[in-house]
N, C-alpha and C positions, 0 to 999 in steps of 0.2 A: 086451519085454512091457509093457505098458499096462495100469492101469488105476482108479480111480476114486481108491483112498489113501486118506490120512489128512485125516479135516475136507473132504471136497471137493475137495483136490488132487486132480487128473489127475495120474498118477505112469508115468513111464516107467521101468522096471528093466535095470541092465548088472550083468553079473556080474565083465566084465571088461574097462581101459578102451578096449581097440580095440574094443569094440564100441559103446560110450557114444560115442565119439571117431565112428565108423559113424554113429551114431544123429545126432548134430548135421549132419553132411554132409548127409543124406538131409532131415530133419527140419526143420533151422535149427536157434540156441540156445533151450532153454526159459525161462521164468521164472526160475530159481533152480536150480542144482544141488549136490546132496549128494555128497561124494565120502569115500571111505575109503581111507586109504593101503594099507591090508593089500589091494588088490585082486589078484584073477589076474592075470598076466602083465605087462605095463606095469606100474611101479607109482604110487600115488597121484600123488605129485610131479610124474612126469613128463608124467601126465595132465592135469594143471592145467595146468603150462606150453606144452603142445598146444593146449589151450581156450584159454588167452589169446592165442595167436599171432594168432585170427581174431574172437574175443566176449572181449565187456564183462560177459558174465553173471555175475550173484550167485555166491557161488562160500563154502561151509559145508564146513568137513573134519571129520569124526566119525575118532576112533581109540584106542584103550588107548595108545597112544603117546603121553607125555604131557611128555616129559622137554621141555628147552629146546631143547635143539638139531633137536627134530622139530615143534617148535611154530614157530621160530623157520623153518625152512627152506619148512614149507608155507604160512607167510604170505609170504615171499617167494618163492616159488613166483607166489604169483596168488592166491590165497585169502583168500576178505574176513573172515572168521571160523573159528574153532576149536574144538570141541566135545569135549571129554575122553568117552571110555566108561568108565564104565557111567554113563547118563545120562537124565534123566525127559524124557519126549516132553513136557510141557507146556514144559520149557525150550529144547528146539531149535526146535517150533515159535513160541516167543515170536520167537526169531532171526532163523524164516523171516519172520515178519511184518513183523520191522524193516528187513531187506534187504528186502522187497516194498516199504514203503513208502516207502525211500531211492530204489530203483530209481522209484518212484512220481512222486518228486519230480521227476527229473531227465526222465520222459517228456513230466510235464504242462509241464515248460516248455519241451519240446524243439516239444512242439504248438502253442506257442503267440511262437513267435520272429517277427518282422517286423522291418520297416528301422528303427524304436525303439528296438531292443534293443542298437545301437551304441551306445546313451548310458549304460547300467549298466557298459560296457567299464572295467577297471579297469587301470591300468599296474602290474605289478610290477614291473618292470625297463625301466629304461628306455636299455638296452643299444642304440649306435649301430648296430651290429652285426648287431642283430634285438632290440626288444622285444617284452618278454615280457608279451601281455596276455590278463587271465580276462576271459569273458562270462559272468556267471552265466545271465541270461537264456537266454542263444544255448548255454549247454553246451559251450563251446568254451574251449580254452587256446590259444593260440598263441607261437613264439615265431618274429618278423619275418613268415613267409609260409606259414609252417610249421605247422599243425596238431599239435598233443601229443598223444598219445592218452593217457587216464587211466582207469581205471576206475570204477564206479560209488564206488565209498569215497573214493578218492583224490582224484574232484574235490569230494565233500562233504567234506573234511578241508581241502582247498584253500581253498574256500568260507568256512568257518568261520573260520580261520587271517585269512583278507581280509576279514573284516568286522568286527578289531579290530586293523588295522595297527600295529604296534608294543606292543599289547599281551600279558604273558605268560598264556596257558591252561594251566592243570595237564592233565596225562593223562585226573584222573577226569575234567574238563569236557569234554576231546575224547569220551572216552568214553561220554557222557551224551546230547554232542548229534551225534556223526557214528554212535554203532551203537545210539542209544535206550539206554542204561543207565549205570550209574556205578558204586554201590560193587562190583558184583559181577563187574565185567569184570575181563579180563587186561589189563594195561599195557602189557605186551609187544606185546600188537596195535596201538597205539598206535607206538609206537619202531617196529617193521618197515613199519606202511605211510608215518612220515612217511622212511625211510629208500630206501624203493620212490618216492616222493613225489620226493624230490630229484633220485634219478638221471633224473628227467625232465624238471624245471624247472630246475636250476641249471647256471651254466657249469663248474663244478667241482662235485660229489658230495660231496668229498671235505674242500671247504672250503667249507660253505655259506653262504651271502650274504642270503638271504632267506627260507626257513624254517631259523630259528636254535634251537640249544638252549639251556635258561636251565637251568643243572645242578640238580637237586632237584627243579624244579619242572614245566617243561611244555618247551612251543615259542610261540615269539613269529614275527609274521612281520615281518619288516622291508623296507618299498619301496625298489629300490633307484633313485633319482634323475638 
């Protein structure tokens, strides 16, 4: 079901996620999608994790579920934000706005890449093996031959992290400049996606080398040479 929504959105409605899951196949990915774990049949989780297999799309979880360990598992899931119920429409859509304009960012430079766009090439690693290098320009990670795939946050969280190599960003700062806000975010969204972040970029997850943690305070990114 389609149809006009809230503020101008064109709003497409699934009641359950095979059929949202339905709707992207037939349709493509939309702008932004809202998802609710309590869905029929499939549920939230595993829906998201469906939609990341093939889209990058924005991705907003609404739920009375609020505890950590359901906040914690639909950001790793796929899910670029978390929205507690019961909760004021003027606050999820500030959300949507900030995911549009994140997503915004990385379209207008995706339109605008040419053979130039080699020289903003950054090395993080510089692994014989394959290094590992961001294009902000070009929207692209790589590591040696390989294409990363990231999502829209995670390479704005990348981004941010590389344009102050070696120095430490607190949470609220990620907070402020990868999802548009500070005091009033969750931290934890912070910690899960640089934690989604790693298992894609480092050669160990487990022992990171280049997005590091500096305990109390943030994440530092450190080149590795």
């Amino acid at each position: 079901m389609e149809d006009e929504g809230y503020e101008g959105y064109e709003v497409a409605e699934a009641g359950e996620a095979e059929t949202a899951l339905q709707y992207l196949r037939d349709h493509g990915a939309p702008d932004l999608m809202i998802v609710d774990l309590m869905l029929g049949g499939m549920d939230g989780f595993t829906c998201i994790r469906e939609v990341r297999r093939d889209h990058d799309v924005p991705i907003i979880v609404v739920s009375a579920r609020d505890d950590t360990h359901d906040v914690v598992a639909a950001l790793e899931a796929g899910a670029d934000d978390f929205v507690t119920k019961p909760f004021v429409v003027k606050e999820i859509t500030a959300r949507m706005r900030a995911l549009r304009r994140r997503a915004g960012l990385v379209a207008r430079r995706e339109g605008v890449v040419n053979d130039a766009d080699v020289d903003d090439e950054i090395v993080l690693d510089a692994d014989p093996r394959g290094a590992l290098v961001l294009s902000p320009s070009g929207v692209t990670v790589r590591r040696g031959d390989h294409v990363i795939r990231l999502t829209i946050t995670e390479f704005r969280l990348l981004c941010e992290l590389a344009e102050s190599p070696g120095r430490v960003l607190s949470r609220s700062v990620l907070l402020e400049r990868v999802w548009d806000r500070g005091f009033f975010g969750d931290e934890r969204i912070v910690d899960v996606h640089v934690r989604r972040l790693r298992t894609k970029i480092e050669r160990n997850a487990s022992d990171p080398r280049i997005v590091v943690t500096v305990r109390g305070i943030g994440y530092r990114l450190d080149v590795q040479r």
